[in-house]
N, C-alpha and C positions, 0 to 999 in steps of 0.2 A: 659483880664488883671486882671479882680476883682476874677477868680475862681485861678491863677496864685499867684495870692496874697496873698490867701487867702491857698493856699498850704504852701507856703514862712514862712508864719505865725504859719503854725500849724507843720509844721517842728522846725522851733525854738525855738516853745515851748516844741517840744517832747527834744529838744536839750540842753532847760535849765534844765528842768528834770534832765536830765541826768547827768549835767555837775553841779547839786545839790549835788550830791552823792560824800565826800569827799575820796573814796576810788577808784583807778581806778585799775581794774586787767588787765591786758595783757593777752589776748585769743590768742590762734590758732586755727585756725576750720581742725578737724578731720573729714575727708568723708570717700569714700570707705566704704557705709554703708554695712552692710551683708559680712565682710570679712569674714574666716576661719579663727580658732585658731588653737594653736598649746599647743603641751603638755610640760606643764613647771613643775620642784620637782625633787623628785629622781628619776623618774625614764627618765627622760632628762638627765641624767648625773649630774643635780646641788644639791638642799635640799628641805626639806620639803614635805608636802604631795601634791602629786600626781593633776593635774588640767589641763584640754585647758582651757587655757587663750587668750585674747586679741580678741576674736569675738564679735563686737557690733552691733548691730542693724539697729542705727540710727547715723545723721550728729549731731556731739556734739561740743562745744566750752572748751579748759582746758587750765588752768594756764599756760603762756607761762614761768614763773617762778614760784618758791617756793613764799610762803606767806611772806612778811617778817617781821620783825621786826617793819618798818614803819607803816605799813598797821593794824598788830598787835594791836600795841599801839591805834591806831584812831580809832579802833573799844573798847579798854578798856576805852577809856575818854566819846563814847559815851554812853553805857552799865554797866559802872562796875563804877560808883560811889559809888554804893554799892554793893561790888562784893559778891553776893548771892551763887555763884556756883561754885564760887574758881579760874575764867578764868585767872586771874595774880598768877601765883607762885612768891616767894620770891625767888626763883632761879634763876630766869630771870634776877635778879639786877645787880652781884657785876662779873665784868666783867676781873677781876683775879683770878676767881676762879670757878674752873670747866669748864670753856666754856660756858660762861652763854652768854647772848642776849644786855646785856645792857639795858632794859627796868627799869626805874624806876619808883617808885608810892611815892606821897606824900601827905600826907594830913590824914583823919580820915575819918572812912566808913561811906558813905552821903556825903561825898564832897571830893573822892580821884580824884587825874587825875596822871596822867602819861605821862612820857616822855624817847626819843629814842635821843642819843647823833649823829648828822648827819653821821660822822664816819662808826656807825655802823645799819643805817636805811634800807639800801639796802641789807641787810644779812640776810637770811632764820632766822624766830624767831623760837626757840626751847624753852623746857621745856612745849609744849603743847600737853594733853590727845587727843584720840579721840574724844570724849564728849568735849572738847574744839572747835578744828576742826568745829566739827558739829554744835554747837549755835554759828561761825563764821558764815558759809555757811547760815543759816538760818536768820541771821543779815543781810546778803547780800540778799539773796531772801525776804527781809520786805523792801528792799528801805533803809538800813541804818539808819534804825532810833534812837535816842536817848531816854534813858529811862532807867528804872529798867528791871532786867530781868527776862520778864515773854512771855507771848503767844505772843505778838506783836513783840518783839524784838528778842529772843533766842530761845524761848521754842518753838514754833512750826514754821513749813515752811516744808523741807524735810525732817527733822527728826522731829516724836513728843518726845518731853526729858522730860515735865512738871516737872522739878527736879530732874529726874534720870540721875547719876554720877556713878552706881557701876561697878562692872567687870561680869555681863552676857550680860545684853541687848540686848540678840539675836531675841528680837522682834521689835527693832527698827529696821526696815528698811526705807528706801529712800520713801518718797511719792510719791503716782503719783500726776501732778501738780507740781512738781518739778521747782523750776528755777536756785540754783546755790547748788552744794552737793558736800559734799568730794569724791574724785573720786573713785569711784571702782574699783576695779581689771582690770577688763575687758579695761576701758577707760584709767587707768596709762598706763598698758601694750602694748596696741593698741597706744599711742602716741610715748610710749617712743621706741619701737622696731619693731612695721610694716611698710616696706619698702613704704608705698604708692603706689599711681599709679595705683592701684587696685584689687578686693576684694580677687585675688590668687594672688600676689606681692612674699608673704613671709615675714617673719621675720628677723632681725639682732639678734645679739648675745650680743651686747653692746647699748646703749643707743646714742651711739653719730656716728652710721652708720658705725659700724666697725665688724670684728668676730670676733672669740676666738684666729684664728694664729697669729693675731695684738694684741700686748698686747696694753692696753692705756697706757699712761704718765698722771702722775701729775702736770705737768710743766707747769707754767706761760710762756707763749711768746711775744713776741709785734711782727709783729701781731702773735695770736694763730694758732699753725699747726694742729688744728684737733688733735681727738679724745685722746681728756684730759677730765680729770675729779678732781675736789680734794677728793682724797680718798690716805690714809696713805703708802706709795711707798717709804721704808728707809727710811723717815722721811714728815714730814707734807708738806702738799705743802705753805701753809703758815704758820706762829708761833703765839706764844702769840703776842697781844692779841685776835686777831680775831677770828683765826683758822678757819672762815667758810669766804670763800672768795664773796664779791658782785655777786647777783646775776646774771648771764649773764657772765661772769667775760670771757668765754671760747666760743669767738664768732663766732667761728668755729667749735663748738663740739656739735652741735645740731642734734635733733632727725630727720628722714626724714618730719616729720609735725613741724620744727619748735620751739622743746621747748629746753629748756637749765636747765640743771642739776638734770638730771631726774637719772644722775648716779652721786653718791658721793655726798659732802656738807651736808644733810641731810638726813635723811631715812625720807620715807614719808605715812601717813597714809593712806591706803584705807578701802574701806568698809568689806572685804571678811572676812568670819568667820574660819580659816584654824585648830581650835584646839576649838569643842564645847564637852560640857559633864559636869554632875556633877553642875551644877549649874552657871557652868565658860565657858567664851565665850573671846578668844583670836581678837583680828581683827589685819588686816594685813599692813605690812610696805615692803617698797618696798625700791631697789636703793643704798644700801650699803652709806656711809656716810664719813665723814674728819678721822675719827678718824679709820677704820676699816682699816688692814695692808694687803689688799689684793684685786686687781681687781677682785675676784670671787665674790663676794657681787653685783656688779654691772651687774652679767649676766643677763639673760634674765629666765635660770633652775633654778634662786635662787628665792626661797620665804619661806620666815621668819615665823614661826610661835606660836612664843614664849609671846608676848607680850598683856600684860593685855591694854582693853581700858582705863583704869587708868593710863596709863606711861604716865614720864615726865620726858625726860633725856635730856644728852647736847647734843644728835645725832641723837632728835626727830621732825621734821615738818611735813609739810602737803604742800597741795595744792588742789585747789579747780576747779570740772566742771560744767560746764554752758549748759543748754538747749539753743537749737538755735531755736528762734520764727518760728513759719509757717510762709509762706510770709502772707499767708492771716490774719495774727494778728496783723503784722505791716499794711497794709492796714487798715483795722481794724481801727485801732488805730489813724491813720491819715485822718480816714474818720469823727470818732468821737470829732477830736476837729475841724475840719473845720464843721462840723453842729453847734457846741459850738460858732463858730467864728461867722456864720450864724446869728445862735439866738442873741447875742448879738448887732448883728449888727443891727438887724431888730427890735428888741426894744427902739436901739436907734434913 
């Protein structure tokens, strides 16, 4: 009874923990560890240079949605009181103009906070760099903590940034020790377009389990008929003022693992370097977006490779993945607060 109890206990502490962290992301777990890739760019029929993509490794956890706006914000009122690194654009604000996020900031640096009009909380946030992206991910892998941003909060976890914002950075990469990163290539791509089932399955051609002789639709339905997207198709799927529809919005046009709007809505950051030289170091976006006039943006042969990690535009997000614990850490974990619970006990 008292070892039962005593598990009971150290579970719902691991639970308050957790249920501390005012941000909650939505996982799928991606298996089929050691698939095979496939060759995506021009020479697939789509753009860009040349790559197999989507072969990963290991069992990983990614964003079953885009980051959004909500989520955005509760990370700027924890960190950006005095926003040292620029993570709020002023573009993000005015929600008439350009296709902005609706995020607002008030106050004077040292006591700003910010706020997301509910309307528009559940909407992939844009106007964010990669170097955003990444002291998100790394705010996430610290427990969410509140502060200035520096090594505890922003600066270090899977990416070290100590300050650095410019357009090479091709030596930041992902650390090992890892717990939550902007997703890589490899891991967007294996979500958003490998059949499942296992590790020779294959690839789809679209995001939402469909090929190339099926074109998608942009169309709202009640219920959704599969393989929609919002992406620009004679005219926007939805208008001012939104223009990027609720996350999830197409609840039938998910990838075979599960995730939703991995084509259209927003283009989304990963890690891959597709244009290095010279001093300058491009990273990669994926997924085609609201505003692009063609479902070819959404294939699987398209990758982008244009884009400085400095961009901030209306047809930019992200999404973030998650290391899946060994069992043996959760174990771990649950054995060290029940000695915790122990000790306590036996003192008293």
């Amino acid at each position: 009874m008292k070892k039962r109890f005593a598990v009971a206990v150290a579970l719902a502490l691991l639970g308050s923990c957790m249920a501390a962290q005012a941000v909650t992301i939505d996982t799928v777990t991606v298996g089929d560890a050691g698939n095979a890739g496939e060759l995506s760019g021009a020479g697939a029929g789509g753009y860009g240079p040349d790559r197999i993509c989507g072969s990963v490794g290991y069992t990983y956890n990614i964003g079953k949605y885009e980051v959004t706006a909500a989520q955005y914000t509760e990370f700027l009122n924890k960190v950006a009181k005095t926003d040292t690194y620029g993570l709020y654009s002023g573009y993000m604000a005015d929600p008439t103009n350009e296709w902005r996020c609706n995020i607002q900031r008030a106050g004077s640096s040292g006591g700003y906070t910010y706020s997301v009009a509910s309307d528009w909380a559940n909407r992939p946030v844009n106007y964010v760099s990669f170097w955003d992206a990444c002291r998100f991910a790394n705010w996430l892998g610290n427990g969410q903590p509140t502060g200035l941003q520096n090594a505890s909060t922003t600066e270090r976890g899977a990416y070290t940034l100590d300050g650095y914002g410019g357009d090479d950075g091709r030596t930041i990469q992902r650390n090992a020790g890892w717990t939550w990163a902007v997703t890589s290539e490899d891991e967007w791509y294996k979500a958003a377009y490998h059949k499942g089932g296992g590790t020779n399955a294959g690839y789809w051609d679209y995001p939402m389990q469909s090929d190339i002789p099926t074109i998608p639709s942009n169309d709202i339905t009640n219920p959704d008929g599969g393989n929609n997207a919002n992406f620009y198709q004679s005219g926007y799927t939805i208008g001012p003022p939104y223009y990027r529809t609720t996350v999830g919005e197409f609840e039938n046009s998910e990838s075979a693992y599960g995730t939703f709007d991995q084509g259209g809505n927003v283009w989304e950051w990963n890690e891959a370097r597709p244009l290095v030289g010279g001093g300058y170091a491009s990273r990669g976006l994926r997924g085609g977006s609201f505003l692009y006039d063609d479902y070819y943006y959404l294939q699987a042969s398209y990758r982008d490779r244009h884009y400085d990690p400095t961009s901030q535009g209306i047809s930019i997000g992200f999404r973030v993945s998650e290391v899946v614990p060994e069992p043996s850490s959760i174990i771990a974990l649950g054995g060290g607060l029940i000695a915790l619970i122990g000790l306590r006990r036996r003192r008293a």
